[in-house]
PQR file with spaces between the fields and no chain letter, atoms N, CA, C, O and H, PARSE charges and radii, in Angstrom:
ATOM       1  N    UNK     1      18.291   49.265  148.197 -0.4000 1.5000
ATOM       2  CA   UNK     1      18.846   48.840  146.927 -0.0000 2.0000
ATOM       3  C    UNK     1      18.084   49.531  145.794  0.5500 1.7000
ATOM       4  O    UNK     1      16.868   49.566  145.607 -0.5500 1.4000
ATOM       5  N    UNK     2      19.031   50.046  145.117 -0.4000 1.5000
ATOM       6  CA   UNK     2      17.960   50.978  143.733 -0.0000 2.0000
ATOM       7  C    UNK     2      17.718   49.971  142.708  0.5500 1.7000
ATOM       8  O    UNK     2      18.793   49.433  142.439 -0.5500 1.4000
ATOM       9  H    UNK     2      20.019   50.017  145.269  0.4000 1.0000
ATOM      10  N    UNK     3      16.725   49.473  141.999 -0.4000 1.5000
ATOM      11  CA   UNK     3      16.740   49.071  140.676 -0.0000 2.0000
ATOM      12  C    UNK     3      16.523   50.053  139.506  0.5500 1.7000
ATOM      13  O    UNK     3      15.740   51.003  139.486 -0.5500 1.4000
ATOM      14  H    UNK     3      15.853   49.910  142.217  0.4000 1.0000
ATOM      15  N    UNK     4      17.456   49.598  138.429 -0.4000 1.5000
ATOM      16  CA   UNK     4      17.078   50.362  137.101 -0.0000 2.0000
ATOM      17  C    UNK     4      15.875   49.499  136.587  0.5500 1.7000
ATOM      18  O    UNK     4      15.632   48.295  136.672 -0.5500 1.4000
ATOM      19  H    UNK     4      18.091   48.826  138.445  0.4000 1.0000
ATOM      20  N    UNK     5      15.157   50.645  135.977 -0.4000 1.5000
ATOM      21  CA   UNK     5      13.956   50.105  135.558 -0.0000 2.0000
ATOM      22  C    UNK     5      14.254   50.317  133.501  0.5500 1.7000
ATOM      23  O    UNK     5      14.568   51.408  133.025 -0.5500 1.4000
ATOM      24  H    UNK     5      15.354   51.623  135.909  0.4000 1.0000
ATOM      25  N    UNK     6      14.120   49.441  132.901 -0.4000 1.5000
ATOM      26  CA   UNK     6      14.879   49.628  131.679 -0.0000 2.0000
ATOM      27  C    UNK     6      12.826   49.423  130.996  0.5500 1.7000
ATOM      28  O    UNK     6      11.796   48.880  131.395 -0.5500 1.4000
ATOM      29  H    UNK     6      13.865   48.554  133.288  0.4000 1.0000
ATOM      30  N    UNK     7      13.258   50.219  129.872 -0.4000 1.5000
ATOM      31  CA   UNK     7      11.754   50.540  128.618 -0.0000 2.0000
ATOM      32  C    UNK     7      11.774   49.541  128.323  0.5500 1.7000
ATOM      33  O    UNK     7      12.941   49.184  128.162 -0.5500 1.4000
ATOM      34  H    UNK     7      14.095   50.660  129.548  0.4000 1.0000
ATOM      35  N    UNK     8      11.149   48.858  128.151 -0.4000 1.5000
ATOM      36  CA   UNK     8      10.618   47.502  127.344 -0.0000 2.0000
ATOM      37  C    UNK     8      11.024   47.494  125.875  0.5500 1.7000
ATOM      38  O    UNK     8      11.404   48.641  125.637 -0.5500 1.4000
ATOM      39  H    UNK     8      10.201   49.149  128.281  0.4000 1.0000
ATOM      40  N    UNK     9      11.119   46.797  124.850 -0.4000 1.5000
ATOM      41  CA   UNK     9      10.765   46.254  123.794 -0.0000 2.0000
ATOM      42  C    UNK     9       9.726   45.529  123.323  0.5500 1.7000
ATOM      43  O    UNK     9       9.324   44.580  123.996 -0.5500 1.4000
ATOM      44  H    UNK     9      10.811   45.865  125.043  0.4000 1.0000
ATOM      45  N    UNK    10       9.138   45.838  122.134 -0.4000 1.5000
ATOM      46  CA   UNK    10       8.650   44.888  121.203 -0.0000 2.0000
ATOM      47  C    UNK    10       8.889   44.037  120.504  0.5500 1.7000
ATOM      48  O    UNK    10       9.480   44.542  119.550 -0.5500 1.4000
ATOM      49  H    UNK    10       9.465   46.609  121.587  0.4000 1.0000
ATOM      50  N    UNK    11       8.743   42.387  120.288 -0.4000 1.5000
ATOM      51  CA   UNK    11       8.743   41.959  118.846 -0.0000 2.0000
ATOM      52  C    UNK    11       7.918   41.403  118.269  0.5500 1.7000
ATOM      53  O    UNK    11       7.428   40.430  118.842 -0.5500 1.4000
ATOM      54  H    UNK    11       8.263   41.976  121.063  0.4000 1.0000
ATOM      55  N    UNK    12       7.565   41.654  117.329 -0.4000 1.5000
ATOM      56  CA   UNK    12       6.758   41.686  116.165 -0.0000 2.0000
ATOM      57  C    UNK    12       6.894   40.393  115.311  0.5500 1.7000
ATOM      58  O    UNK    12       7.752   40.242  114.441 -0.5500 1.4000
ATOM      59  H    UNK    12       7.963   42.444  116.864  0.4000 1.0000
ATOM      60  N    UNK    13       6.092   39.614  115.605 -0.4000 1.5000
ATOM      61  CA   UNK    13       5.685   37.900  114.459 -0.0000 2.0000
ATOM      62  C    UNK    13       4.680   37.562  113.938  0.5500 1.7000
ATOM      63  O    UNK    13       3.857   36.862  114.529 -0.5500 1.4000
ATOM      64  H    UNK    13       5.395   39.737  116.312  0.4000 1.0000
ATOM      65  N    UNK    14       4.487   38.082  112.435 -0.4000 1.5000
ATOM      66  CA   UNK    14       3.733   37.610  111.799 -0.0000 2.0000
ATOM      67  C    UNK    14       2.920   36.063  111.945  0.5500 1.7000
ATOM      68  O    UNK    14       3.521   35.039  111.618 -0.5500 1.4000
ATOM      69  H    UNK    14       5.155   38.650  111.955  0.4000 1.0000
ATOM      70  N    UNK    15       1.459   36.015  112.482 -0.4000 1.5000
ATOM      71  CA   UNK    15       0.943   34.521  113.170 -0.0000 2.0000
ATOM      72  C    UNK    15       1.098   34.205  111.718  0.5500 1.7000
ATOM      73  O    UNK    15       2.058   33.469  111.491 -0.5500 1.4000
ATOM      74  H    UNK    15       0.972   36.847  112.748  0.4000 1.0000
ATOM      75  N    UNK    16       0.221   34.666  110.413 -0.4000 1.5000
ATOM      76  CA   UNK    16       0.288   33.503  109.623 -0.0000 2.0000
ATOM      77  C    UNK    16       1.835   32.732  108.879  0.5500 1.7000
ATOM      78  O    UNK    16       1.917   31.654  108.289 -0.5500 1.4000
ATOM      79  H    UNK    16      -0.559   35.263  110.598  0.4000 1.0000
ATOM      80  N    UNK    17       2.785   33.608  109.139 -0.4000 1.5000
ATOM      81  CA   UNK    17       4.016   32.339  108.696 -0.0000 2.0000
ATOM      82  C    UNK    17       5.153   32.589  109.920  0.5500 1.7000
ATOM      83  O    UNK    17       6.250   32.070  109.711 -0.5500 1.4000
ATOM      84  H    UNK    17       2.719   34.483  109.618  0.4000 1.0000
ATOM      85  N    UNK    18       5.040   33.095  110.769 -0.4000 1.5000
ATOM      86  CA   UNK    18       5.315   33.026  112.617 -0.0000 2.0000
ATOM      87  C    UNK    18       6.866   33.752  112.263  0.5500 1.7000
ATOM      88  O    UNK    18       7.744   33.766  113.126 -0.5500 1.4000
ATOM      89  H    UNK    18       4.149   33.516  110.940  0.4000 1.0000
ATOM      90  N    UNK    19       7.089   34.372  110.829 -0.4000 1.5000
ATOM      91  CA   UNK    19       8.202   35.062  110.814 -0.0000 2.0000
ATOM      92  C    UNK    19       8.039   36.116  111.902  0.5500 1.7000
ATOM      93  O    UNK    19       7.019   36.607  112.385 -0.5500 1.4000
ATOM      94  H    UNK    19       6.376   34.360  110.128  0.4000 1.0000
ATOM      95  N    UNK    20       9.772   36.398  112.235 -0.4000 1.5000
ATOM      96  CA   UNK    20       9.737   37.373  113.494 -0.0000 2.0000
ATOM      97  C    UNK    20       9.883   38.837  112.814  0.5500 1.7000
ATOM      98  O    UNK    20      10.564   38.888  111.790 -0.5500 1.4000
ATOM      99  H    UNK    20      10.601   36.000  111.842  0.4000 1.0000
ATOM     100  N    UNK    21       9.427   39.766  113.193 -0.4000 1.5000
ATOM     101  CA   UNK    21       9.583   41.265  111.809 -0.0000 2.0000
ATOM     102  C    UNK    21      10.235   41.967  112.234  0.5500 1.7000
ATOM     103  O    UNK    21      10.261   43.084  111.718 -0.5500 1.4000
ATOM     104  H    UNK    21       8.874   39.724  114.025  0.4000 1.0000
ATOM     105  N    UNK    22      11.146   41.666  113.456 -0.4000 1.5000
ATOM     106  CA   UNK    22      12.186   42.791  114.565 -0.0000 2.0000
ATOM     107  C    UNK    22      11.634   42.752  115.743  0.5500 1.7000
ATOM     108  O    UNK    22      10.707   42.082  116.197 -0.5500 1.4000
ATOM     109  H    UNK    22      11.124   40.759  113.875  0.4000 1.0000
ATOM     110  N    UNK    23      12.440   43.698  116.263 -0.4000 1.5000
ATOM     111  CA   UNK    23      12.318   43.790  117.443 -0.0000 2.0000
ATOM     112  C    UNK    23      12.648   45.131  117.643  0.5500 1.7000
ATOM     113  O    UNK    23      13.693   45.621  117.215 -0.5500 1.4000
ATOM     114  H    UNK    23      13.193   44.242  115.894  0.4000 1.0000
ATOM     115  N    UNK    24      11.504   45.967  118.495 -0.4000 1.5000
ATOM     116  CA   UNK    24      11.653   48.052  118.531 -0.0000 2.0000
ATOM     117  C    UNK    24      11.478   48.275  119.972  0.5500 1.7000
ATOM     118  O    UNK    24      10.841   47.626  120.801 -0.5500 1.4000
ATOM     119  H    UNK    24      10.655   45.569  118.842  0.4000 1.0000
ATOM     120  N    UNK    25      12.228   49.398  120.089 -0.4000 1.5000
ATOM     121  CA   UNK    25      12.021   50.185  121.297 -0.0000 2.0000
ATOM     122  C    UNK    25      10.979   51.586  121.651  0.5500 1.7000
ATOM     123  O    UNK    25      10.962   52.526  122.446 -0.5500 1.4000
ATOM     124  H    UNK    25      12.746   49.925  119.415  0.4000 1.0000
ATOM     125  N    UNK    26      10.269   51.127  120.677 -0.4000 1.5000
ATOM     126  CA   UNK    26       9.236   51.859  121.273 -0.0000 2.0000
ATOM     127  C    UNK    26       7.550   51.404  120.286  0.5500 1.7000
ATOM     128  O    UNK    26       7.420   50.547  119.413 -0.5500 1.4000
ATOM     129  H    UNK    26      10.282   50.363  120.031  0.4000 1.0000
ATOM     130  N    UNK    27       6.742   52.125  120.723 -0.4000 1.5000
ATOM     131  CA   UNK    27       5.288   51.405  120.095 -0.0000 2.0000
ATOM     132  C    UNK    27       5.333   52.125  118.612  0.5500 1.7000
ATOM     133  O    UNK    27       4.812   51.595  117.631 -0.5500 1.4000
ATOM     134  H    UNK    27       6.847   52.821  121.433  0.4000 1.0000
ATOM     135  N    UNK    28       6.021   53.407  118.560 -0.4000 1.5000
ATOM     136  CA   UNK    28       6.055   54.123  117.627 -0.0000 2.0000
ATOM     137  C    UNK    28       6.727   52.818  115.995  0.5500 1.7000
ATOM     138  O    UNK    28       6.262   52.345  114.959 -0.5500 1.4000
ATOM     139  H    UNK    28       6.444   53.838  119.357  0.4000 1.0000
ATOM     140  N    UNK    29       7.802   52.802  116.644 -0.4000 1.5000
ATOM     141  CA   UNK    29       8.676   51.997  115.689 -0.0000 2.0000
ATOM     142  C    UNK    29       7.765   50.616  115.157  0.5500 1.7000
ATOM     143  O    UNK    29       7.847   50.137  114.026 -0.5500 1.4000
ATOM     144  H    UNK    29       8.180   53.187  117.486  0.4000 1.0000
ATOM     145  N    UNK    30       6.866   50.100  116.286 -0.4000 1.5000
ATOM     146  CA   UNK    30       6.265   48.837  115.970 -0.0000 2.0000
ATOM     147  C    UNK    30       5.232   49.401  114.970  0.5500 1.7000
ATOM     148  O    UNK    30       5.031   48.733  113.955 -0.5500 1.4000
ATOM     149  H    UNK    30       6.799   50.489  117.205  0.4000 1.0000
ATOM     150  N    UNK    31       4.452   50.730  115.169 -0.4000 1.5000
ATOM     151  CA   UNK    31       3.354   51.023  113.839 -0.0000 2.0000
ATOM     152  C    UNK    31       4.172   51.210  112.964  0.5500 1.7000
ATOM     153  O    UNK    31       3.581   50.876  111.937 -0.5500 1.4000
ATOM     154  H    UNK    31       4.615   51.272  115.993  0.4000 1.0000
ATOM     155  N    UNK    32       5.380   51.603  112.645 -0.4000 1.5000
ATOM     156  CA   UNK    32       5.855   51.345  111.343 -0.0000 2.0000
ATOM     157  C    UNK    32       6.194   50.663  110.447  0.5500 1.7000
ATOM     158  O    UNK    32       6.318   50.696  109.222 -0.5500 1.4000
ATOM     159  H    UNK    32       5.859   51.874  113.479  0.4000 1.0000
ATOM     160  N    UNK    33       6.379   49.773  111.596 -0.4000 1.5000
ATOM     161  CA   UNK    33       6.688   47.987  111.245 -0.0000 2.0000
ATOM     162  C    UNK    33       5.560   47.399  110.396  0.5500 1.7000
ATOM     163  O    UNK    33       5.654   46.720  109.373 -0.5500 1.4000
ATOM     164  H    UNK    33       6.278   49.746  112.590  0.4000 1.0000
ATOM     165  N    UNK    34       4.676   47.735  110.929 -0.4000 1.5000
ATOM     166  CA   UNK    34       3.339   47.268  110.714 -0.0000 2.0000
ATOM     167  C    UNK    34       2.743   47.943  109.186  0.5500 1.7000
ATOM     168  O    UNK    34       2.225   47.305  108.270 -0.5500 1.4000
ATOM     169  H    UNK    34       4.599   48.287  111.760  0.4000 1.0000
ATOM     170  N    UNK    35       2.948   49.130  109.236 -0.4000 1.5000
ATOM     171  CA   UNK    35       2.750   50.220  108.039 -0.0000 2.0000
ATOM     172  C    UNK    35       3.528   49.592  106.831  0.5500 1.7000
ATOM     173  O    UNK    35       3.044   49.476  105.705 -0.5500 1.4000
ATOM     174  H    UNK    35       3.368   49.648  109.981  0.4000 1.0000
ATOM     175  N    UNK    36       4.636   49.247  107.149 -0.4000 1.5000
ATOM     176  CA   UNK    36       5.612   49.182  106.124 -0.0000 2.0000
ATOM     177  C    UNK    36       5.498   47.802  105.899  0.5500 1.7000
ATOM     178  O    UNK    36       5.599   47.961  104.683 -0.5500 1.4000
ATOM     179  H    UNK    36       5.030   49.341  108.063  0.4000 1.0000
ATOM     180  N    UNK    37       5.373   46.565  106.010 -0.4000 1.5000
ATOM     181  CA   UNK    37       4.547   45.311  106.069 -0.0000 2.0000
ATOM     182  C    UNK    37       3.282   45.038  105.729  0.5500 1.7000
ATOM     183  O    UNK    37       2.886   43.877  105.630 -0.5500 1.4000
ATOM     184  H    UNK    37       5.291   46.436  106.998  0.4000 1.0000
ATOM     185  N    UNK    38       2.416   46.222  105.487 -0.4000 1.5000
ATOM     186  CA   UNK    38       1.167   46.453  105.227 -0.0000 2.0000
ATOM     187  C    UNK    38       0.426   45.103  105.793  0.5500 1.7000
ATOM     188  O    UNK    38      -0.396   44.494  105.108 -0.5500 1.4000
ATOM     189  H    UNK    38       2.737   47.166  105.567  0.4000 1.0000
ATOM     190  N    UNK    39       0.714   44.797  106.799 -0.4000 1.5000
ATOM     191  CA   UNK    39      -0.253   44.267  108.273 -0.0000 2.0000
ATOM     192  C    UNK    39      -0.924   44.700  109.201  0.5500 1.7000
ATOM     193  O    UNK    39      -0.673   45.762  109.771 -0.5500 1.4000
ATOM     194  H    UNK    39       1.382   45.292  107.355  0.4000 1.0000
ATOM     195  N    UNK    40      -1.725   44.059  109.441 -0.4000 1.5000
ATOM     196  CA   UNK    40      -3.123   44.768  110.428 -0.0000 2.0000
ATOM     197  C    UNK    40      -2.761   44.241  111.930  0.5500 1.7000
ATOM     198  O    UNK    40      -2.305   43.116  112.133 -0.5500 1.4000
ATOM     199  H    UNK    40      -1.929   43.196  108.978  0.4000 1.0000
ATOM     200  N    UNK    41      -2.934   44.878  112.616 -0.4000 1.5000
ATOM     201  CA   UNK    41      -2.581   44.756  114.120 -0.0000 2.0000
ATOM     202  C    UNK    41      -3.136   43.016  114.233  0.5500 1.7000
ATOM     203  O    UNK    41      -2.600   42.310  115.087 -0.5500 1.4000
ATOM     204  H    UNK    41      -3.304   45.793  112.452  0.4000 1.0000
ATOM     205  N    UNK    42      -4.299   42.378  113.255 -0.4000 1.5000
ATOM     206  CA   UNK    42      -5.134   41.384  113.937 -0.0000 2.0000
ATOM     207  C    UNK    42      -4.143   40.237  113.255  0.5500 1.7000
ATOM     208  O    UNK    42      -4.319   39.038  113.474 -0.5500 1.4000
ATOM     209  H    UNK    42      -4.735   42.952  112.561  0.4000 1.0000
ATOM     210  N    UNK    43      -3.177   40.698  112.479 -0.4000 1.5000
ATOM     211  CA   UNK    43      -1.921   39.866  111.902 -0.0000 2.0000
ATOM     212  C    UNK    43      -0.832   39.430  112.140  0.5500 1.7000
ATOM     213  O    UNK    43      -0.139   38.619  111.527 -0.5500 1.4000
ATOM     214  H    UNK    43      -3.035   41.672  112.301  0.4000 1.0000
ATOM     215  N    UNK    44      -0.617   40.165  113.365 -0.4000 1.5000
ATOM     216  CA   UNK    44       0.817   39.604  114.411 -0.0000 2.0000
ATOM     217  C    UNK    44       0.319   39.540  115.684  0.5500 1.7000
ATOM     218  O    UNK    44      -0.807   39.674  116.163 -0.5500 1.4000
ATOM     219  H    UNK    44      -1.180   40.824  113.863  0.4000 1.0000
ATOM     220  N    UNK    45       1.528   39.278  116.178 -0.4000 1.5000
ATOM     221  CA   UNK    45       1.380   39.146  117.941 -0.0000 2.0000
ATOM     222  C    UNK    45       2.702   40.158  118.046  0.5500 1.7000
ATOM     223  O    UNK    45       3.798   40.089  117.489 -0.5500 1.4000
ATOM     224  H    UNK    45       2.443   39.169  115.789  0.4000 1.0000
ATOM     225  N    UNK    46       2.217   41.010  118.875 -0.4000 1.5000
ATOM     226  CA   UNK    46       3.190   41.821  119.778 -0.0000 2.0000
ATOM     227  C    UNK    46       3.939   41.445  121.106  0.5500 1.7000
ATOM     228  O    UNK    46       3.580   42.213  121.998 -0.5500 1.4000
ATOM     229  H    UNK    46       1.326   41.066  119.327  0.4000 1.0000
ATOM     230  N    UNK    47       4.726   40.656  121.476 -0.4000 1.5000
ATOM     231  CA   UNK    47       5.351   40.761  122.286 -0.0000 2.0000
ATOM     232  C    UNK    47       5.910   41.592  123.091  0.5500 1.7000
ATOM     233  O    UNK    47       6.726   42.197  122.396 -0.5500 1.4000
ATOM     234  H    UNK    47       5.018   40.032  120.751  0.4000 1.0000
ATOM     235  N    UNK    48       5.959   41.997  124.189 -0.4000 1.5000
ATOM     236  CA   UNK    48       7.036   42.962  125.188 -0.0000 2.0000
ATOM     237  C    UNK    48       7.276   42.224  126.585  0.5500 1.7000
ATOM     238  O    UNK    48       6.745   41.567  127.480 -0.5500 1.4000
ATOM     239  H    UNK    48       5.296   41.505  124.753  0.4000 1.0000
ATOM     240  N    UNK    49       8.346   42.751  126.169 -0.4000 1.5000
ATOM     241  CA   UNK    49       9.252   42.151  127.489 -0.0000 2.0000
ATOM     242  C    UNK    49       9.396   42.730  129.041  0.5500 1.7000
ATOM     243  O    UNK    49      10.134   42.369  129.959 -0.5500 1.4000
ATOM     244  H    UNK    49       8.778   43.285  125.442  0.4000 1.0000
ATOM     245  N    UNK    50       8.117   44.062  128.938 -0.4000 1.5000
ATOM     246  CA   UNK    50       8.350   44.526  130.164 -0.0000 2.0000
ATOM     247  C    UNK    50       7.969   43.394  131.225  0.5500 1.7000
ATOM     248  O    UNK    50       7.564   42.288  130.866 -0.5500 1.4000
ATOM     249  H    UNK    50       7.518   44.355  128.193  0.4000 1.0000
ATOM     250  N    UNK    51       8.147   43.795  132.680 -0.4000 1.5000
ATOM     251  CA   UNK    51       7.386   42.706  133.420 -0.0000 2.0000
ATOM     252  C    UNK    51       5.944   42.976  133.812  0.5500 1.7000
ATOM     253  O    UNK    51       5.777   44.196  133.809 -0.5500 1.4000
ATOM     254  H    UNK    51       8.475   44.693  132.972  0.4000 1.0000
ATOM     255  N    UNK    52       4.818   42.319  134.154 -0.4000 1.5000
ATOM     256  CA   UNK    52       3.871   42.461  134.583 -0.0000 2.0000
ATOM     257  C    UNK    52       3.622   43.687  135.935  0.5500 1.7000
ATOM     258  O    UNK    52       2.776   44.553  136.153 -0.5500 1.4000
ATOM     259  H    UNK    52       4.953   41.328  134.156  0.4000 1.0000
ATOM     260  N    UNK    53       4.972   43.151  136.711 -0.4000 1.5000
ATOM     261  CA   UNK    53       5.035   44.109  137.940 -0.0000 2.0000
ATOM     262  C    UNK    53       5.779   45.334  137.765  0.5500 1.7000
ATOM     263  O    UNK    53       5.797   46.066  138.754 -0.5500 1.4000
ATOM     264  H    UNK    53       5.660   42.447  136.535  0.4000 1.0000
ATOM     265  N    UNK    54       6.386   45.720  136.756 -0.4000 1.5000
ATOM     266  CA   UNK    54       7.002   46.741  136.813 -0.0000 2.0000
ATOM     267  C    UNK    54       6.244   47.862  136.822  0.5500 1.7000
ATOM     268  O    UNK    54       7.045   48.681  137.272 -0.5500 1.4000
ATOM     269  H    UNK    54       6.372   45.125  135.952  0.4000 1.0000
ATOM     270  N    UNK    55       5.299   48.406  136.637 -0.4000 1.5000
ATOM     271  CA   UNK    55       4.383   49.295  136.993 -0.0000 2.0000
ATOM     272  C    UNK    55       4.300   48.845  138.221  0.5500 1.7000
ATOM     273  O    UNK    55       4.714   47.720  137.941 -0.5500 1.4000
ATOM     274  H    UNK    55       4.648   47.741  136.271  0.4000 1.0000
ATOM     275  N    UNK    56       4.114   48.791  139.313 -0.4000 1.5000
ATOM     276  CA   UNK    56       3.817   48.222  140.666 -0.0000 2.0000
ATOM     277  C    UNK    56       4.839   48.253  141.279  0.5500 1.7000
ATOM     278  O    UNK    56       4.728   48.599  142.455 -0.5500 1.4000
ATOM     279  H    UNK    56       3.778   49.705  139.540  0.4000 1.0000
ATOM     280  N    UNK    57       6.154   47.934  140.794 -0.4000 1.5000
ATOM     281  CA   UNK    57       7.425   48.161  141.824 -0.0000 2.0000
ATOM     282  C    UNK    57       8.024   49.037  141.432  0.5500 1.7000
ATOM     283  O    UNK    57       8.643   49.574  142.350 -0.5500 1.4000
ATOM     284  H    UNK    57       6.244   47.652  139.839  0.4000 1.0000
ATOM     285  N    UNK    58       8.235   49.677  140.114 -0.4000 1.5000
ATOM     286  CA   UNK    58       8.598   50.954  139.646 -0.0000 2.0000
ATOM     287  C    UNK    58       8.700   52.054  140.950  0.5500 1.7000
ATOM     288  O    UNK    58       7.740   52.300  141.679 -0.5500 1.4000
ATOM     289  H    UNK    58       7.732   49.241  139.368  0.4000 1.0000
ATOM     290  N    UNK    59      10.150   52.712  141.110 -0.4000 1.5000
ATOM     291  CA   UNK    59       9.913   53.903  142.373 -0.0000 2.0000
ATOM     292  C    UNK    59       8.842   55.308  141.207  0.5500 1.7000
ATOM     293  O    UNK    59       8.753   55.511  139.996 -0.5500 1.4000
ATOM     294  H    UNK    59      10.930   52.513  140.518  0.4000 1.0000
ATOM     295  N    UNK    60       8.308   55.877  142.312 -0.4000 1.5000
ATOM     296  CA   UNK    60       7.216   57.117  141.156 -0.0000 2.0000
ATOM     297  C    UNK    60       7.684   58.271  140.404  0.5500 1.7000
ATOM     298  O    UNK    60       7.028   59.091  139.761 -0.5500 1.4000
ATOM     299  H    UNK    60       8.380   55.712  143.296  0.4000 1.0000
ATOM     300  N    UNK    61       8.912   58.188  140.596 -0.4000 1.5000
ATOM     301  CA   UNK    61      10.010   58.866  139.902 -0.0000 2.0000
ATOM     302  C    UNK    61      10.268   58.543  138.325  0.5500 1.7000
ATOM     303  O    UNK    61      10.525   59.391  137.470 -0.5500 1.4000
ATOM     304  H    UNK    61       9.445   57.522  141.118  0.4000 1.0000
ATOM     305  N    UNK    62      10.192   57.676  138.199 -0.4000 1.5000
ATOM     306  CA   UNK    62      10.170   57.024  137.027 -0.0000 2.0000
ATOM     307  C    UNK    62       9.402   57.242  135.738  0.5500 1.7000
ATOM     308  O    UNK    62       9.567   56.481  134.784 -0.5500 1.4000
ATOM     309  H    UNK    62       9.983   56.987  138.893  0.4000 1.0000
């Protein structure tokens, strides 16, 4: 059985008022987020939705 292995997302929530700031497909898009918000990495929580195991069950093709 093949699985597709799909890129993760980010989303981006400001802890001090837990607003959500989007959601990006790649890390690139999240420093901009961040740039353009003029927030410090120690100011949100990054979320991604990859799984823990997907590095690990990923075929090496990938």
């Amino acid at each position: 059985m093949l699985r597709r292995v799909w890129d993760p997302s980010w989303t981006v929530i400001e802890i001090a008022t837990g607003e959500d700031l989007g959601t990006y497909d790649s890390e690139m898009e999240v420093a901009a987020c961040l740039a353009f918000a003029k927030l410090s990495r120690e100011e949100v929580e990054v979320i991604s939705d990859a799984s823990p195991m997907a590095t690990m069950t990923a075929p090496p093709w990938w």
